[in-house]
C-alpha positions in Angstrom: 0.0 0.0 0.0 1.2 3.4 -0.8 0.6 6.7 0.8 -1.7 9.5 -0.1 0.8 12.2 -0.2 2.0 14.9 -3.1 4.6 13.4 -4.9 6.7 16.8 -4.7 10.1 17.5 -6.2 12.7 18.5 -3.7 14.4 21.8 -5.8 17.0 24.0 -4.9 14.6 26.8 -6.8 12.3 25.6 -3.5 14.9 26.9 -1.4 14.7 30.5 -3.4 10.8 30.4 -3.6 10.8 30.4 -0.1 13.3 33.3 0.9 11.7 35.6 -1.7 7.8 35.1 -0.7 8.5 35.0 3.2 11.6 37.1 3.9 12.0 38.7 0.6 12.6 42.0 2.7 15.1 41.0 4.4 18.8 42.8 3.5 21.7 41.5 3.1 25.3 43.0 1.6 27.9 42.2 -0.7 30.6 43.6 0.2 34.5 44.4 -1.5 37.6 45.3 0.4 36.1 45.6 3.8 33.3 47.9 2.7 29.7 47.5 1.1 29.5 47.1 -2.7 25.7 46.6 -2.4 22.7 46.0 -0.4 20.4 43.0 -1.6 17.2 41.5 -0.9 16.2 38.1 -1.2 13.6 39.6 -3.6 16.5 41.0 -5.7 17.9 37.8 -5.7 15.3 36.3 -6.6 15.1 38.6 -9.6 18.7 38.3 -10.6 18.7 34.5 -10.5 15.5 34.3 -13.0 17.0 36.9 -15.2 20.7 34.9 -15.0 18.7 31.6 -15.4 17.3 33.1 -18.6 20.4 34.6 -20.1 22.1 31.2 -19.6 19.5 29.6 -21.7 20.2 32.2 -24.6 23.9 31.1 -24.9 22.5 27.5 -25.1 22.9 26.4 -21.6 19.9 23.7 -20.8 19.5 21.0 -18.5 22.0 18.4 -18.0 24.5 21.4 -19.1 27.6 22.0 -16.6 28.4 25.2 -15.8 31.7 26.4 -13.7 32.5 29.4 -11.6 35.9 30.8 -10.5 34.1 33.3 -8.1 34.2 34.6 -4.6 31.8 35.4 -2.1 29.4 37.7 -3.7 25.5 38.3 -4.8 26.4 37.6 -8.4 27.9 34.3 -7.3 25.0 33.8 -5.2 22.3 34.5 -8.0 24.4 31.2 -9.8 23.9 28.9 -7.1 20.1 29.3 -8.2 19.8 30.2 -11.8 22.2 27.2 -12.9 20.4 24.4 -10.8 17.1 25.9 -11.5 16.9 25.5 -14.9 18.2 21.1 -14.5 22.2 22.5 -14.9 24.7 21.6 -12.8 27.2 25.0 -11.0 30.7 23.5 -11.0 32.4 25.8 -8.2 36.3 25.7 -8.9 38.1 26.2 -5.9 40.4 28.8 -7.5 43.2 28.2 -4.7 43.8 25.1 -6.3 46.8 24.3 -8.5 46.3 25.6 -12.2 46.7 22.0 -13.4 44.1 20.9 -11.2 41.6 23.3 -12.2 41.9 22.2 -15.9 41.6 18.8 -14.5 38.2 19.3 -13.0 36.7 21.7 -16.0 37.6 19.2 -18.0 36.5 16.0 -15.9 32.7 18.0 -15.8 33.0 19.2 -19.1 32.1 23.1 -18.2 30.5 24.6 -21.4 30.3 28.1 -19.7 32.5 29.8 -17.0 31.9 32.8 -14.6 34.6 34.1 -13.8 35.4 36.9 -11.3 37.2 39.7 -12.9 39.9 39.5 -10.7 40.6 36.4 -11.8 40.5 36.7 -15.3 44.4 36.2 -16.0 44.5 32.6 -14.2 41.1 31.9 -16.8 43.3 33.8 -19.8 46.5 31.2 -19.3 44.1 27.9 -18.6 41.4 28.1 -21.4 43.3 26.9 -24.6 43.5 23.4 -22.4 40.0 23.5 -21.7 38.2 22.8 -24.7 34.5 22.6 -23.6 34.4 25.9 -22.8 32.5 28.0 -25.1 31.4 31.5 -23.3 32.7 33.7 -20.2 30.7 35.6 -18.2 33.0 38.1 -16.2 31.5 39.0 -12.8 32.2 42.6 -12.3 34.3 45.5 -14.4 36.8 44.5 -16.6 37.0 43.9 -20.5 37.9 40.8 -21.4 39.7 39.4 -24.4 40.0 35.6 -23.9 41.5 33.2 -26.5 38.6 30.9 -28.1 35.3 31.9 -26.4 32.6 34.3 -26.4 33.1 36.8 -23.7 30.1 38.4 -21.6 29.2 40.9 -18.3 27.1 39.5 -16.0 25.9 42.9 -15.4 24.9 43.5 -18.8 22.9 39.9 -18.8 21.2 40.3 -15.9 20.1 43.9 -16.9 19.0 42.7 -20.5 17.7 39.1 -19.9 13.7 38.9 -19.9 13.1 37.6 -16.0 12.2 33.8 -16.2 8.5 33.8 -14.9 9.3 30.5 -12.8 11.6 27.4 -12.6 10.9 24.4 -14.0 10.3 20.8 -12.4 12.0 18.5 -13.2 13.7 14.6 -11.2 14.8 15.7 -7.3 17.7 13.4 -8.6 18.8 15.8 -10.7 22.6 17.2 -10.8 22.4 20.1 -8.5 26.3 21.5 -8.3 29.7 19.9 -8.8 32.6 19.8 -6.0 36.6 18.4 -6.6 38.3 17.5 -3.6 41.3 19.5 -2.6 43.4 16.4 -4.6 46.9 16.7 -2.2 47.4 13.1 -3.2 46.7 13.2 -6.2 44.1 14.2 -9.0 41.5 15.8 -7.3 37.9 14.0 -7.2 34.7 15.0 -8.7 31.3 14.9 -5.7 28.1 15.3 -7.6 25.2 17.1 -5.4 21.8 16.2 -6.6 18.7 18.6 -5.7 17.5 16.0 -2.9 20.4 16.1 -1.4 21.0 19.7 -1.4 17.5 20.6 -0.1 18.0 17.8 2.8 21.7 18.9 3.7 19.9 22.6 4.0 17.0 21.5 6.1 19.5 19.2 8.3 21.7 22.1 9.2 18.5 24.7 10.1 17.2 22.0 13.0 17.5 22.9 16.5 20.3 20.8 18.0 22.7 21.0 15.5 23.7 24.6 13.4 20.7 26.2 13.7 21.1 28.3 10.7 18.4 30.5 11.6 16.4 33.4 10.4 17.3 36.1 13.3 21.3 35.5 12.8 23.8 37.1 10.8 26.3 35.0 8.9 29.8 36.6 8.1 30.9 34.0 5.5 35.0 32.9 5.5 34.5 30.2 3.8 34.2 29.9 0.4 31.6 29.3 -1.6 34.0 28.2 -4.5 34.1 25.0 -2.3 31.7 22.8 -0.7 29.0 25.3 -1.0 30.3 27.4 1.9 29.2 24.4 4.0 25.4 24.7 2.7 25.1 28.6 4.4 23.8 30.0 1.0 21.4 27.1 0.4 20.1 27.0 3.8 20.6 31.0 4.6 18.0 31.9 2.1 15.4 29.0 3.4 15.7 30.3 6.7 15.8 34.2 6.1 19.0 34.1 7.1 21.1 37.7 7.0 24.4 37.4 4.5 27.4 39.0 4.6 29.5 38.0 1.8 33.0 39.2 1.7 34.0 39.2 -1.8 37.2 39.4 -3.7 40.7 38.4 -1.9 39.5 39.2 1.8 42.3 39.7 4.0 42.0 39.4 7.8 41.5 43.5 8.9 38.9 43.0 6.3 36.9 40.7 7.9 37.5 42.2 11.3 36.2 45.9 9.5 33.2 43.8 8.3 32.2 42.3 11.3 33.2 46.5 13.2 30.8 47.5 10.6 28.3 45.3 9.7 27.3 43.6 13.0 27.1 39.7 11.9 26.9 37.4 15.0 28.0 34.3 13.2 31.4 34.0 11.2 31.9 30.8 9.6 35.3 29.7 8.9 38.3 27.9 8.9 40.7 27.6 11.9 43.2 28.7 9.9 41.3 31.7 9.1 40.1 32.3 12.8 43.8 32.3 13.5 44.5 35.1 11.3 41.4 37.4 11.9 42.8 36.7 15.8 46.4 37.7 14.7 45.0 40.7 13.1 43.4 41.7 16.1 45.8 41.2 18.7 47.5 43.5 16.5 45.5 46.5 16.8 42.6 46.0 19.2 41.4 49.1 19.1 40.8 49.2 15.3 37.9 47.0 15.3 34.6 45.9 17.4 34.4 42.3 17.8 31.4 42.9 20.5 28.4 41.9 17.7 30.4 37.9 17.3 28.2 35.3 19.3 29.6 32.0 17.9 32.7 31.1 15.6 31.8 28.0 13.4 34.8 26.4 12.5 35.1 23.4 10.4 37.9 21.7 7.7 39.9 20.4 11.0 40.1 20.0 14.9 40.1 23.2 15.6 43.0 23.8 18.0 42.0 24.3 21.8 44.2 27.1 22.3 42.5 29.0 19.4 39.0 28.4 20.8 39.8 29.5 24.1 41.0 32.8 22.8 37.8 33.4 21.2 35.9 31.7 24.5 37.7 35.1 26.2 36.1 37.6 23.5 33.3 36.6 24.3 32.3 33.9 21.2 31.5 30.7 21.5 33.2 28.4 19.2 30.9 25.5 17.5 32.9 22.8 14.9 31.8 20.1 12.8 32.6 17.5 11.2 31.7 16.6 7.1 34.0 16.4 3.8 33.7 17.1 0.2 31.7 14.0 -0.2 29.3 14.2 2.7 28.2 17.6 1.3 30.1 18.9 3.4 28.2 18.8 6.8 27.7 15.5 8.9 28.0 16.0 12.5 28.2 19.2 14.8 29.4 20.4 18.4 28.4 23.5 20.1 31.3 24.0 21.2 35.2 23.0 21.4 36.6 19.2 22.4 34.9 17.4 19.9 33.0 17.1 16.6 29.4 16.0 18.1 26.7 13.7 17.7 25.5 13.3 13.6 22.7 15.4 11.9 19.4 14.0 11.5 19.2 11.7 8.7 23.2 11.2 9.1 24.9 7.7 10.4 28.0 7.2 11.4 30.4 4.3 12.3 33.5 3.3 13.6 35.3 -0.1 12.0 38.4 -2.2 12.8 40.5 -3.2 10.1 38.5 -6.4 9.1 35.3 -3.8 8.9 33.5 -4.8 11.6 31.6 -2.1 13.9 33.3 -0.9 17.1 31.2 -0.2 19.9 30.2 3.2 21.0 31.8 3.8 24.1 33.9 6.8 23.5 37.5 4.1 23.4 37.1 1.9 20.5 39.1 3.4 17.6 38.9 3.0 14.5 37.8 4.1 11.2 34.8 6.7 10.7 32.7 5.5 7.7 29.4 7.2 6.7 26.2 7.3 5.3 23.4 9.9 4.2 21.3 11.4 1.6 23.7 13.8 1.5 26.8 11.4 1.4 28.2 10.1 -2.0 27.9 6.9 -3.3 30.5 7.1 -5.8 33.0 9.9 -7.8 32.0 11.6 -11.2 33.5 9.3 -14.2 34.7 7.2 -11.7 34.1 2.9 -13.2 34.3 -0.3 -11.2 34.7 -0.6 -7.3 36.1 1.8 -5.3 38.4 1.4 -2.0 36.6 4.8 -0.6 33.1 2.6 0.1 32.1 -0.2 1.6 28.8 -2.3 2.1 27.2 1.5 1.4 29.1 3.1 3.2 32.0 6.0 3.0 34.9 5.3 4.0 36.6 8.5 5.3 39.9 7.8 6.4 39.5 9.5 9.8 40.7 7.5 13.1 37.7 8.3 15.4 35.8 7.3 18.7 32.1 7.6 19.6 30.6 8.0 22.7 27.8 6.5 24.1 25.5 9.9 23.4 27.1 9.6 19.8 29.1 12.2 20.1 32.2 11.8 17.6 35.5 12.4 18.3 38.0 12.6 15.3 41.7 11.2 16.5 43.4 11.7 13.6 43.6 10.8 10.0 45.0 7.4 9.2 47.4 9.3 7.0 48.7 11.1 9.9 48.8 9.0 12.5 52.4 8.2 13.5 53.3 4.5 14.4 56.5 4.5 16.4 57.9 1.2 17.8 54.6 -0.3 17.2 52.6 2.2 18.9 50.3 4.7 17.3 50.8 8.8 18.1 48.2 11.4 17.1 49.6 14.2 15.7 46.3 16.0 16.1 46.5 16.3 20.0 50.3 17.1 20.2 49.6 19.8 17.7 47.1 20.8 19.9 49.1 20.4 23.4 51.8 22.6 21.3 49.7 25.6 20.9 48.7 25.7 24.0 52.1 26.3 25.2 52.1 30.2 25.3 55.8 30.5 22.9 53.9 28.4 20.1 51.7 29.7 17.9 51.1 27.1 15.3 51.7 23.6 15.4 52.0 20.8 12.6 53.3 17.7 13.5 54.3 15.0 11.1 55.9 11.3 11.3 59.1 10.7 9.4 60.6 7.4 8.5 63.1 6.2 10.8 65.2 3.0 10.9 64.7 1.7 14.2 61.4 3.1 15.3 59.5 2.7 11.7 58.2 6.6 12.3 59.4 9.6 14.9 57.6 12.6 15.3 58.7 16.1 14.1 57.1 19.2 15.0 56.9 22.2 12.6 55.9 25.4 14.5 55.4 29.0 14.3 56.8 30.6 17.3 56.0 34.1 19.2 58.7 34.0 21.5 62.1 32.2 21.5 61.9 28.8 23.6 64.0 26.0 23.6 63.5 22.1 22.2 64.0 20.6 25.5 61.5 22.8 27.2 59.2 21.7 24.5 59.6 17.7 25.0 59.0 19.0 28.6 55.9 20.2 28.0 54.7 17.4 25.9 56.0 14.6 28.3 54.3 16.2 31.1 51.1 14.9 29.6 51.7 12.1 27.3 54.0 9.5 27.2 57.9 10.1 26.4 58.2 8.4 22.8 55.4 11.4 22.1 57.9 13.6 22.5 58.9 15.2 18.9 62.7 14.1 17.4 62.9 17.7 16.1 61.0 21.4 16.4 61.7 23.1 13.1 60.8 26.7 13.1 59.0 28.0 10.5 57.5 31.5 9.4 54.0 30.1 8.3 53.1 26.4 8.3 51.9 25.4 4.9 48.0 25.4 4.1 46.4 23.4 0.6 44.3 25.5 -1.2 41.0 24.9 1.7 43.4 25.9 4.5 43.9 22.3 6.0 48.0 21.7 7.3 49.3 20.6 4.2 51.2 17.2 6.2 52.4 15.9 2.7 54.1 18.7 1.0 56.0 19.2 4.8 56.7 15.6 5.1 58.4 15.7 1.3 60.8 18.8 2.2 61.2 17.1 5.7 62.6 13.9 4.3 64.6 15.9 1.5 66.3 18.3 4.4 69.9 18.0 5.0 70.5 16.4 8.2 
């Protein structure tokens, strides 16, 4: 027997109707090099997505059409998370931070017929198109006249101004291809996640319920992270359904940027990066009395563990620090904590395990280790032009790669990644909790820790750190054996100006373990 209900599409357009016929009031800004470039409603974007869906159309772009962007956090970009999935086409958001070879890579992999590109950007897009032959127009978000080789050039502005406004969007399979995400590739060629409507519209309904985000109507959201990847962690998808208020950053924003935006504009939510906390922080220790943090409620951070020591700076400002835990392929979000020490219990509609080597379920009892797989309607099933079996699932589920505990309330605790963990003398170190024992040391601050190869032990820990004040290696194998065991203690502490990011801000452990095993000794 079968039910009585509407047999409804779930549609990202949904998510738009919504915000324009119940909040379409409500402001929010677009803003360039700390100040406002423009005030928008959700009406107006409403208007500018229709207007974008229908200009799209002209230049051939239909449904089942792929469409990239190399763009930052702005209302133009925003407009494109609607108009391209709302007419059945698919917004390929290019993480521009990635390697040029990699962007090629992923343009091609999705086959991009059109690009929007930010003007800024143009001369990365002028040096990569000749390899990207699918590409047939630009559309340049903001001033600038472009002459690119092979493809029909156009201005958003102009577009958007001309285009007849698309009266509605059509309906068409929930299964739809919604957007297109590549994984940061450090090992490798980066990987293509393909969102469908359904799972967009359920990963933005997930993160608006009470006990986990809360994206909600009567906050703020100052957004750090980009939108270029993992959709800004669903904020622009779930922002609008809620009513959300949007601050969008735009172009290149540096830290005293952000700090001006959130002195000016009042947003009680940034969402970010640790890395990125740690440099709006920097900035401010720097000159306190430039800016007004006194509006910030709660720091979302996500991408890593977010480091204790960081946390409890905010914690003194006065902002709660909240962190999940998600990836590329879990769209991104999958579990959340409302606050610092771990990652939380998982979303509605999210599961989570933990496996021993042979794949077999490990209790939840907050000791059992082992590896974190998942599963969702938000979680992928497989990678775009990907054939045969894949060593990233199993039995249905994702395999992340994460070494992680859960307790008995489900809340998950990430230990490390596999990758990272060190195994000396046949005993397993995390480099996750010495880097964050490190910065909590008051001369330290930035910590990386890696495990080299080493003939006797198999692995030894070195630490790669950013000091504020001089302070000896001995005092720091002090301070790490006073609370873990004495093999913890790092071989080395190699000082560094800035420990290297990949292009999402995580520690980049690969490229440091390379020029750590290529170093002179």
């Amino acid at each position: 027997m079968f039910g009585t209900m509407m047999d409804r599409p779930l549609l990202v357009s949904s998510l738009l109707h919504r915000a324009e016929r119940v909040f379409g009031d409500r402001v929010n800004v677009s803003c360039e090099s700390g100040a406002v470039r423009r005030e928008f409603t959700y009406r107006d974007l409403g208007s500018s997505a229709r207007r974008l869906a229908a200009a799209l159309r002209s230049l051939g772009v239909r449904e089942g059409s792929r469409v990239g962007s190399l763009a930052w956090n702005s209302d133009r970009h925003l407009a494109a998370y609607f108009a391209v999935p709302g007419i059945g086409a698919a917004l390929h958001t290019i993480n521009q931070r990635m390697p040029a070879e990699h962007i090629v890579y992923s343009v091609n992999t999705a086959e991009d017929e059109a690009l929007l590109v930010e003007a800024d950007l143009l001369p990365l897009a002028r040096d990569i198109l000749p390899a990207m032959p699918t590409v047939r127009h630009v559309v340049v978000l903001g001033e600038a006249d472009a002459d690119l080789p092979g493809v029909r050039t156009w201005s958003f502005d102009t577009l958007v101004a001309e285009a007849a406004e698309l009266n509605e969007f059509p309906e068409f399979d929930e299964r739809t291809a919604a957007s297109i995400c590549f994984t940061s590739g450090t090992t490798g060629k980066p990987k293509g996640v393909v969102y469908t409507h359904r799972s967009t519209v359920l990963h933005a309904l997930a993160i608006s319920t009470v006990g986990g985000v809360e994206v909600s109507g009567d906050r703020a959201y100052l957004l750090a992270c980009q939108m270029s990847h993992v959709n800004s962690w669903g904020v622009p998808h779930a922002g609008p359904l809620q009513g959300a208020r949007l601050v969008l950053p735009g172009p290149h924003p540096t830290p005293a940027e952000f700090l001006r935006l959130i002195s000016s504009q009042a947003p009680d939510v940034l969402v970010g990066a640790p890395a990125v906390a740690a440099l709006i922080r920097d900035e401010y220790r720097a000159r306190p009395q430039a800016y007004d943090l006194s509006s910030l409620k709660t720091l979302w951070m996500g991408g890593q563990t977010p480091p204790a020591a960081l946390a409890a700076w905010w914690a003194e400002h006065g902002v709660a620090t909240g962190n999940g835990w998600g990836m590329t392929e879990t769209s991104p979000m999958g579990t959340y904590c409302a606050g610092p020490g771990h990652q939380g219990p998982p979303l509605p509609l999210f599961e989570i395990r933990v496996v021993d080597d042979q794949g077999r379920e490990l209790p939840w009892d907050g000791r059992s280790a082992g590896e974190l797989e998942a599963r969702a309607p938000w979680v992928t099933g497989s990678y775009l032009g990907a054939t045969g079996p894949s060593e990233s699932f199993r039995d249905g589920w994702l395999r992340t790669g994460d070494a992680a505990v859960i307790a008995p309330d489900g809340a998950l605790r990430i230990k490390d990644r596999f990758k990272d963990l060190i195994k000396s003398g046949g005993e397993w170190i995390s480099s996750v909790e010495l880097e964050n024992h490190l910065m909590l040391h008051p001369a330290v601050r930035e910590a990386a820790v890696i495990g080299i190869p080493h003939e006797k032990w198999q692995e030894r820990p070195v630490a790669w750190i950013v000091a504020s004040a001089e302070v000896a290696d001995d005092v720091l194998r002090e301070y790490v054996t006073a609370k873990f065991p004495r093999y913890w203690a790092p071989d080395a502490f190699v000082r560094v100006e800035a420990i290297p990011k990949t292009s999402v801000g995580k520690l980049d452990k690969a490229g440091m373990r390379e020029r750590q095993i290529a170093a002179p000794r």
